[in-house]
MMTF fields as JSON, N, C-alpha, C and O atoms, coordinates in Angstrom:
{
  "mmtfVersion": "1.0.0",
  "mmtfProducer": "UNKNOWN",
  "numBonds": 415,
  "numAtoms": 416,
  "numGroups": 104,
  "numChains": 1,
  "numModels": 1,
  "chainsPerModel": [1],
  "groupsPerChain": [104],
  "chainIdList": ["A"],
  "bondAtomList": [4, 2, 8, 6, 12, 10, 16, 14, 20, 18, 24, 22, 28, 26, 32, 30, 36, 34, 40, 38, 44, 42, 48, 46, 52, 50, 56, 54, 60, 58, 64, 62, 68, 66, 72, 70, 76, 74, 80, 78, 84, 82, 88, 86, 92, 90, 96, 94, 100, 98, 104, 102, 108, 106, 112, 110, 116, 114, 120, 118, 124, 122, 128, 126, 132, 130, 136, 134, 140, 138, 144, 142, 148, 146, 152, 150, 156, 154, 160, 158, 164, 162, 168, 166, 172, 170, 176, 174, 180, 178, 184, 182, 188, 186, 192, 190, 196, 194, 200, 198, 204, 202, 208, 206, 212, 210, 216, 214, 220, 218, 224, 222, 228, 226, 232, 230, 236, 234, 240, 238, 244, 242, 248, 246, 252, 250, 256, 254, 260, 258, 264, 262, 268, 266, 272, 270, 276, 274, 280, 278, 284, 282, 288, 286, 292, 290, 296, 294, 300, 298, 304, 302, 308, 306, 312, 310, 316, 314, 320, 318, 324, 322, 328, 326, 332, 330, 336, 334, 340, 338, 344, 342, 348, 346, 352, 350, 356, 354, 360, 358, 364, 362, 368, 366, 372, 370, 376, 374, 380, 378, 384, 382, 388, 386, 392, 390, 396, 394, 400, 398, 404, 402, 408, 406, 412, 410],
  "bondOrderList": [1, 1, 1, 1, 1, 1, 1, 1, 1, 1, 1, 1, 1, 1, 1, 1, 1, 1, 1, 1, 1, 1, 1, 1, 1, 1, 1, 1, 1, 1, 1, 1, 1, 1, 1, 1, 1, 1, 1, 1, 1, 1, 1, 1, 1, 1, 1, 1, 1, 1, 1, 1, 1, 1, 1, 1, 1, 1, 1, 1, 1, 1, 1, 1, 1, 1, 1, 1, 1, 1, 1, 1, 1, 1, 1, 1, 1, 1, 1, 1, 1, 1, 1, 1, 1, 1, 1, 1, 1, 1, 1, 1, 1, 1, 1, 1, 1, 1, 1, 1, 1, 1, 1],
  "groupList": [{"groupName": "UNK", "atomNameList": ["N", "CA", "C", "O"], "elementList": ["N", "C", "C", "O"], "formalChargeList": [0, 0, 0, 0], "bondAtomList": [1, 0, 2, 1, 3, 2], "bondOrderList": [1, 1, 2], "singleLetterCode": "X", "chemCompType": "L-PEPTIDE LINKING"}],
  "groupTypeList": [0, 0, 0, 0, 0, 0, 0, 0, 0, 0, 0, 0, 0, 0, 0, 0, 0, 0, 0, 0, 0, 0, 0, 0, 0, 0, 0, 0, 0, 0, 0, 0, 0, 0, 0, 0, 0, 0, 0, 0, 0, 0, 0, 0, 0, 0, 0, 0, 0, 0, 0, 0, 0, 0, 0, 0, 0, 0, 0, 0, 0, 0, 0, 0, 0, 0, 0, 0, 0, 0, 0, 0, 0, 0, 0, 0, 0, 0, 0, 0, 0, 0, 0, 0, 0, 0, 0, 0, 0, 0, 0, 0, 0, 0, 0, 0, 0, 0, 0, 0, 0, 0, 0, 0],
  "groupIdList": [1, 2, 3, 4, 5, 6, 7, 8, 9, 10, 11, 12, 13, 14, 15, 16, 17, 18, 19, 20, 21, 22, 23, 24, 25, 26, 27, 28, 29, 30, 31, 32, 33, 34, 35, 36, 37, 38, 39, 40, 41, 42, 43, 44, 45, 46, 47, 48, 49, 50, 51, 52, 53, 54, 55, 56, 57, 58, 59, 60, 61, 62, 63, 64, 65, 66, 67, 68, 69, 70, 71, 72, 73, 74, 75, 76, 77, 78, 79, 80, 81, 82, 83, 84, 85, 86, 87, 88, 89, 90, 91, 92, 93, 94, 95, 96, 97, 98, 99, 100, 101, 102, 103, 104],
  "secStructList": [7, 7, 7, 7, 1, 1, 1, 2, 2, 2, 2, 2, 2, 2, 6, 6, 1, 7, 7, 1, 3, 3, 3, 3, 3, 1, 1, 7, 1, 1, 1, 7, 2, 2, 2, 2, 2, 2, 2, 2, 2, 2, 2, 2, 6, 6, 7, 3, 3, 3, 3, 3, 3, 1, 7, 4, 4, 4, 1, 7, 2, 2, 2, 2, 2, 2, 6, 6, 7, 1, 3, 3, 3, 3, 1, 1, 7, 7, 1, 2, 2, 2, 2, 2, 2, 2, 2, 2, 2, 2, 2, 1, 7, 7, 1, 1, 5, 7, 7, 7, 1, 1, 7, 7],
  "xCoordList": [-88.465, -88.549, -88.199, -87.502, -88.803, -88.44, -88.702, -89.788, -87.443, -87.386, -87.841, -87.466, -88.624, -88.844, -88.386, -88.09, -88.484, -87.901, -89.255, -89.246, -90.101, -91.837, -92.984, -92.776, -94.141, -95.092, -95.922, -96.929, -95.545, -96.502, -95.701, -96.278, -94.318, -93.459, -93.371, -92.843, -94.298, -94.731, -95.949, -96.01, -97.05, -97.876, -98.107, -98.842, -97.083, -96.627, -96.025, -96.19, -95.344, -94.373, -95.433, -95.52, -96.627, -97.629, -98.174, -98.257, -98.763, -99.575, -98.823, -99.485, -97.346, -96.694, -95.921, -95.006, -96.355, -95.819, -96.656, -97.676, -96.184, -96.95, -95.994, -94.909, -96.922, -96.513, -97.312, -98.285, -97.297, -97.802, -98.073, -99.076, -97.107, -97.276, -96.594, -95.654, -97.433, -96.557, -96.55, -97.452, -94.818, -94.729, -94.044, -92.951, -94.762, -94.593, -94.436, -94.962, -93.409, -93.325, -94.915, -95.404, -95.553, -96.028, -96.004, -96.557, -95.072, -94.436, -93.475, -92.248, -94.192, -92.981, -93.709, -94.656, -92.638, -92.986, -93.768, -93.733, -94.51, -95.758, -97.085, -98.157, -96.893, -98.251, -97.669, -96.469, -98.416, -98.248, -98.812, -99.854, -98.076, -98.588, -100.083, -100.31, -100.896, -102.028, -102.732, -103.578, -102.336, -102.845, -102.437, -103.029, -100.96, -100.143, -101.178, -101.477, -101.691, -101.864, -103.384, -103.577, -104.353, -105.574, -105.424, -106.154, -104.392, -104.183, -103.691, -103.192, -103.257, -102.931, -104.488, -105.062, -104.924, -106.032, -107.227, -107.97, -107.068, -108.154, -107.684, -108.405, -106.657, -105.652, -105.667, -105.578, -105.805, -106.04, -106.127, -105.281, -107.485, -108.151, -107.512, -107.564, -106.651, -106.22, -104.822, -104.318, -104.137, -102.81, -102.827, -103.574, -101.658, -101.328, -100.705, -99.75, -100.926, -100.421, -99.534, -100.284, -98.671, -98.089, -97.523, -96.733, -97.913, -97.402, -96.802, -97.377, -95.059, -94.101, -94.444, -94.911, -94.331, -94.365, -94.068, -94.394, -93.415, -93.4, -93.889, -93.529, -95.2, -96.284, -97.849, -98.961, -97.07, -98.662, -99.797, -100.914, -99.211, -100.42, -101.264, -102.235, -100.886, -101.734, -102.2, -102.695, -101.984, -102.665, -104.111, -103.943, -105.654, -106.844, -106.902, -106.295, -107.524, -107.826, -108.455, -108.363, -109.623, -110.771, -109.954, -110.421, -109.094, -108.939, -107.593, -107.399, -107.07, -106.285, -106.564, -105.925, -108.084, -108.712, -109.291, -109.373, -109.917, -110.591, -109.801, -110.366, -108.204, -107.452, -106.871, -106.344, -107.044, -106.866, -105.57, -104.816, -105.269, -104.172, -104.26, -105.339, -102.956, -103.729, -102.763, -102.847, -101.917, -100.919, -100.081, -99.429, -100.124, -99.652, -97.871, -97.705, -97.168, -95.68, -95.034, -94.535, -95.203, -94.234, -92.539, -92.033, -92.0, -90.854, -90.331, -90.888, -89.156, -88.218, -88.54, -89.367, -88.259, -88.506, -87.448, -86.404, -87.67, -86.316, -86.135, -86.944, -85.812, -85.447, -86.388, -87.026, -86.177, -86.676, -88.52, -89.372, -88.694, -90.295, -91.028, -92.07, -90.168, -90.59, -90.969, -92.078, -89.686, -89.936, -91.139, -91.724, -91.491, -91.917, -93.37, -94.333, -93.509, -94.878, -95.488, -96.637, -94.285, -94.886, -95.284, -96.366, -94.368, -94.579, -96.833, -97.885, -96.349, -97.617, -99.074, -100.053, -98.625, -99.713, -99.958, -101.004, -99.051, -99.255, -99.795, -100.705, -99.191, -99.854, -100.758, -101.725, -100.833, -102.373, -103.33, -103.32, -103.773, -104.362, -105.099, -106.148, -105.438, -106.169, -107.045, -106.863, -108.157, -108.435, -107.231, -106.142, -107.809, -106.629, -105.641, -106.189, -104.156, -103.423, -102.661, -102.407, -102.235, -100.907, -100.018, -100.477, -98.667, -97.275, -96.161, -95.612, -95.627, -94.831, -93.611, -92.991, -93.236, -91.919, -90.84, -89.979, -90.858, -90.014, -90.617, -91.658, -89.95, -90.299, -90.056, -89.008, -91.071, -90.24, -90.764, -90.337],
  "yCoordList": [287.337, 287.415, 286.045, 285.241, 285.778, 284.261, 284.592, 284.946, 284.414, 284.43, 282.879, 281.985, 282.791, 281.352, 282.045, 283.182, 280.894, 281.256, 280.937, 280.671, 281.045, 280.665, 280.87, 281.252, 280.878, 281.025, 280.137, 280.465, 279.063, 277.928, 277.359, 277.058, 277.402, 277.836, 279.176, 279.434, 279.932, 281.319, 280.822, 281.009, 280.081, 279.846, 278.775, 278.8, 278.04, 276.762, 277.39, 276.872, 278.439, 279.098, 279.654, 279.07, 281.044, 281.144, 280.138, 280.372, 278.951, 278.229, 277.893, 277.137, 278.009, 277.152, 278.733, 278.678, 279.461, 280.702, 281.447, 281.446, 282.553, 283.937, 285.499, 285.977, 285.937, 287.203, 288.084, 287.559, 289.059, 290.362, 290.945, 291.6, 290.641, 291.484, 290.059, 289.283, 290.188, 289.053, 290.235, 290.951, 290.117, 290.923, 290.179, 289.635, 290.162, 289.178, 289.966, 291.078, 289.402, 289.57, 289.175, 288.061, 290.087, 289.52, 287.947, 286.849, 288.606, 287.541, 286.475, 286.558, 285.46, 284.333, 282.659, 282.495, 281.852, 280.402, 279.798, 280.231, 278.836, 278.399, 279.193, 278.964, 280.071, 281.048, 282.239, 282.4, 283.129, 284.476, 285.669, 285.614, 286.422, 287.478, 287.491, 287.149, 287.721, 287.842, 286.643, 286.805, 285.142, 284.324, 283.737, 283.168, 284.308, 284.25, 284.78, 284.363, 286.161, 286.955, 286.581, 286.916, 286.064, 285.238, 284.079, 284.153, 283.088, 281.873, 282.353, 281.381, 283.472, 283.991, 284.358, 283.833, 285.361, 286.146, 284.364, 284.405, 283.588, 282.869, 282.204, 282.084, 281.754, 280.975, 282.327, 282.01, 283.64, 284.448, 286.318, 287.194, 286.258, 287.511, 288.956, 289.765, 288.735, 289.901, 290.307, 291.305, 289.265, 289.462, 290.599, 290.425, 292.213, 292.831, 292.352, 291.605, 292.53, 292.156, 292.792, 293.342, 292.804, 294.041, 293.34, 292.397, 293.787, 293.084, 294.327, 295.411, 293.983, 294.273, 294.148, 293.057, 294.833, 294.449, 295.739, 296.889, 295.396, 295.978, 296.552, 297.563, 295.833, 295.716, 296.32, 295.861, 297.636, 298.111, 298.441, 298.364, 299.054, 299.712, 298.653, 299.027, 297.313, 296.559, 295.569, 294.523, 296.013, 295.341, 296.299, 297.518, 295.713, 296.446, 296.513, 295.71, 297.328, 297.557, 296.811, 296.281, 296.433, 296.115, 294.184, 293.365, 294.034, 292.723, 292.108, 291.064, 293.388, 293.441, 293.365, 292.792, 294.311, 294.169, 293.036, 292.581, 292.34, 290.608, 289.566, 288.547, 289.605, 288.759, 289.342, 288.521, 290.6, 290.496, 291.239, 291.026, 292.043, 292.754, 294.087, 294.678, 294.676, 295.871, 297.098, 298.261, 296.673, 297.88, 297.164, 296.151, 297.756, 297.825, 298.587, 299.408, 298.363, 299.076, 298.502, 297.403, 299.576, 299.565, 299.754, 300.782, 299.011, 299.086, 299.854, 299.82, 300.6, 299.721, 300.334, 301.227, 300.231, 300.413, 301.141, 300.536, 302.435, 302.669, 301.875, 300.958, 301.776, 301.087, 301.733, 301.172, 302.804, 304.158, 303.892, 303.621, 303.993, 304.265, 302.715, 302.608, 301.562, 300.085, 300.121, 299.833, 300.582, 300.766, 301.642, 301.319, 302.409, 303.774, 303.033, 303.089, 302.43, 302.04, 300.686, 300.316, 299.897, 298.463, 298.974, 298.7, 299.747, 300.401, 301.149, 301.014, 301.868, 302.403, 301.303, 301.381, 300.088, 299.288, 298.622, 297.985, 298.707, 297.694, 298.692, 298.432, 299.869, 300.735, 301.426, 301.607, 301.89, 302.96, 301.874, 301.896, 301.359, 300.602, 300.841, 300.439, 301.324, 301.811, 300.87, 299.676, 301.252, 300.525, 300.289, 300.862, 299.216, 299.435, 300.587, 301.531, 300.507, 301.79, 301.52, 300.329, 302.33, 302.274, 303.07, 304.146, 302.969, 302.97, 303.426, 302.413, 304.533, 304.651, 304.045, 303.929, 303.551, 303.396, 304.218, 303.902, 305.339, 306.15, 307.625, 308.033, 308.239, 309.58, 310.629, 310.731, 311.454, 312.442, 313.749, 314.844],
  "zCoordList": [92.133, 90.705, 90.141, 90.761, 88.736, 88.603, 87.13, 86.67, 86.388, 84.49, 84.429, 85.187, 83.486, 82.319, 80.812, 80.447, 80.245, 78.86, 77.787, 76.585, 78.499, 77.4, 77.81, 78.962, 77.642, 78.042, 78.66, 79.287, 78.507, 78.76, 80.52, 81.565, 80.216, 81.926, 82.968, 84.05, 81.868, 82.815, 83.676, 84.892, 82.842, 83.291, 84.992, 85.979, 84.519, 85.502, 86.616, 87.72, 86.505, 87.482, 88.338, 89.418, 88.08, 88.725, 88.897, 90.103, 88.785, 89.764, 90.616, 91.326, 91.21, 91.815, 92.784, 93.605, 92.513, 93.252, 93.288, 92.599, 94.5, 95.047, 94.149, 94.48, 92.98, 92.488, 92.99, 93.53, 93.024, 92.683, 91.236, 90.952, 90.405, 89.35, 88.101, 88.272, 87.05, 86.178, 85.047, 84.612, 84.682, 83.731, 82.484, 82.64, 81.131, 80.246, 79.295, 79.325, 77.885, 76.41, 75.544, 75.73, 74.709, 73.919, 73.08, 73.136, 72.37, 71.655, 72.14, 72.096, 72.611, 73.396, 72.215, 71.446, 72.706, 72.221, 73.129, 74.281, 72.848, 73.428, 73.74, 73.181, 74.622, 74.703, 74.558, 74.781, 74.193, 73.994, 75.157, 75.811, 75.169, 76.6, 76.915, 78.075, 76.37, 76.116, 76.701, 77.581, 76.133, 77.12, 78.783, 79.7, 78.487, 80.121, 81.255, 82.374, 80.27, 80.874, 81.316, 82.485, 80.79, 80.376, 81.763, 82.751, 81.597, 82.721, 83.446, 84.014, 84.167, 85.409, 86.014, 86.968, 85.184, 85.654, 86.4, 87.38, 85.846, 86.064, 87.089, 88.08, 87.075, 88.169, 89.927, 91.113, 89.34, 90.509, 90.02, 89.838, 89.963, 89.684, 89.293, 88.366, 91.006, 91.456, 91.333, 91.848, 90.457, 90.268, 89.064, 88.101, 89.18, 88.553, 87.017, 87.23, 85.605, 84.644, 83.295, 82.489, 83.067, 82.806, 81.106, 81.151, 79.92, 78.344, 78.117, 78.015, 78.011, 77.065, 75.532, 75.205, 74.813, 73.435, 72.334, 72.626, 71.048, 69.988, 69.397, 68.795, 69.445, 68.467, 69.346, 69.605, 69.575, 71.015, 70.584, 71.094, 68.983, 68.136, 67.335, 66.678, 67.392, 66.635, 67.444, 67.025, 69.194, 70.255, 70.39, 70.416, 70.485, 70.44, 72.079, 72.789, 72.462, 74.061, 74.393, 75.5, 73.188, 73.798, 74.106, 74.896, 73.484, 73.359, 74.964, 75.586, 74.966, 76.02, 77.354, 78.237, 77.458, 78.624, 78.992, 80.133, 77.44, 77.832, 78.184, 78.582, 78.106, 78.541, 80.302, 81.052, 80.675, 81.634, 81.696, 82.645, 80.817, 80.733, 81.654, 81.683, 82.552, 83.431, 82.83, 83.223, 81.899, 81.541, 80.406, 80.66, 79.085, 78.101, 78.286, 79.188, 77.739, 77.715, 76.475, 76.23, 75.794, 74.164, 74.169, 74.616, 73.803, 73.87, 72.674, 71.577, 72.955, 73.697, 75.098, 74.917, 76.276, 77.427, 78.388, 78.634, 78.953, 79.496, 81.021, 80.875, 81.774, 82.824, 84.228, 85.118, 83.992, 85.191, 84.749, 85.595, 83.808, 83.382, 83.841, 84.487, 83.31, 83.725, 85.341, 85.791, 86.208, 87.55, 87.889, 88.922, 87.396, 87.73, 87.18, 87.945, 86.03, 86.27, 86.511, 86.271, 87.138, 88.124, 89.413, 89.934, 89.944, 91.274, 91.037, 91.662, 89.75, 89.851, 89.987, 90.729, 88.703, 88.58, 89.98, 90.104, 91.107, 92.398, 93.357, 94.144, 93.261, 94.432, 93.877, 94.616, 92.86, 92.202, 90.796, 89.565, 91.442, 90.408, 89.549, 90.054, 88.285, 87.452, 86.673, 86.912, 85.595, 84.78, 83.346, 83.302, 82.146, 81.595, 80.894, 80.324, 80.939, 80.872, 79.689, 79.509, 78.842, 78.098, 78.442, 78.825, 78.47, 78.48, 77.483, 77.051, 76.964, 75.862, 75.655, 74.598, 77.114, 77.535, 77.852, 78.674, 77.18, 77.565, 77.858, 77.344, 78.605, 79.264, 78.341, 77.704, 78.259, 77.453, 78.121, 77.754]
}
């Protein structure tokens, strides 16, 4: 696992490492989830992508899927559901998904 504090050092961190899954904030300084999520996908296809965010309902699908997004998760986020659906996005891979964050 490897925290940066921006988007534009998320980006730098994948070219320079082996993930599985990049799991990013929407809303960060320098780039925003959406394009993290955009320069991963191009930098390597097949990497899993997972946007945290607030703001899920005024994220469009159609716009989520063109950056390369593989799973939406609205916060706030419980801890168990985060696990429960990285595990899912790496072993059951779907087309794109949304996430409530919490179980009910």
């Amino acid at each position: 696992m490897t925290a940066v504090e921006d988007g534009v050092r998320a980006v730098e961190a994948f070219r320079w490492s082996t993930f599985d899954v990049v799991l990013t904030d929407l809303a960060m300084p320098g780039l925003n989830g959406l394009q993290v999520a955009k320069a991963c996908k191009r930098h390597r296809p097949g990497v899993k992508v997972v946007v945290l965010t607030g703001w899920d309902l005024l994220l469009e699908d159609a716009e989520c899927i063109d950056h390369g997004v593989d799973m939406v998760i609205a916060k706030p986020v419980q801890f168990h559901v985060l696990t429960a659906t990285l595990r899912q996005v790496i072993h059951e891979p779907a087309p794109f998904q949304r996430s409530s964050g919490v179980l009910r």
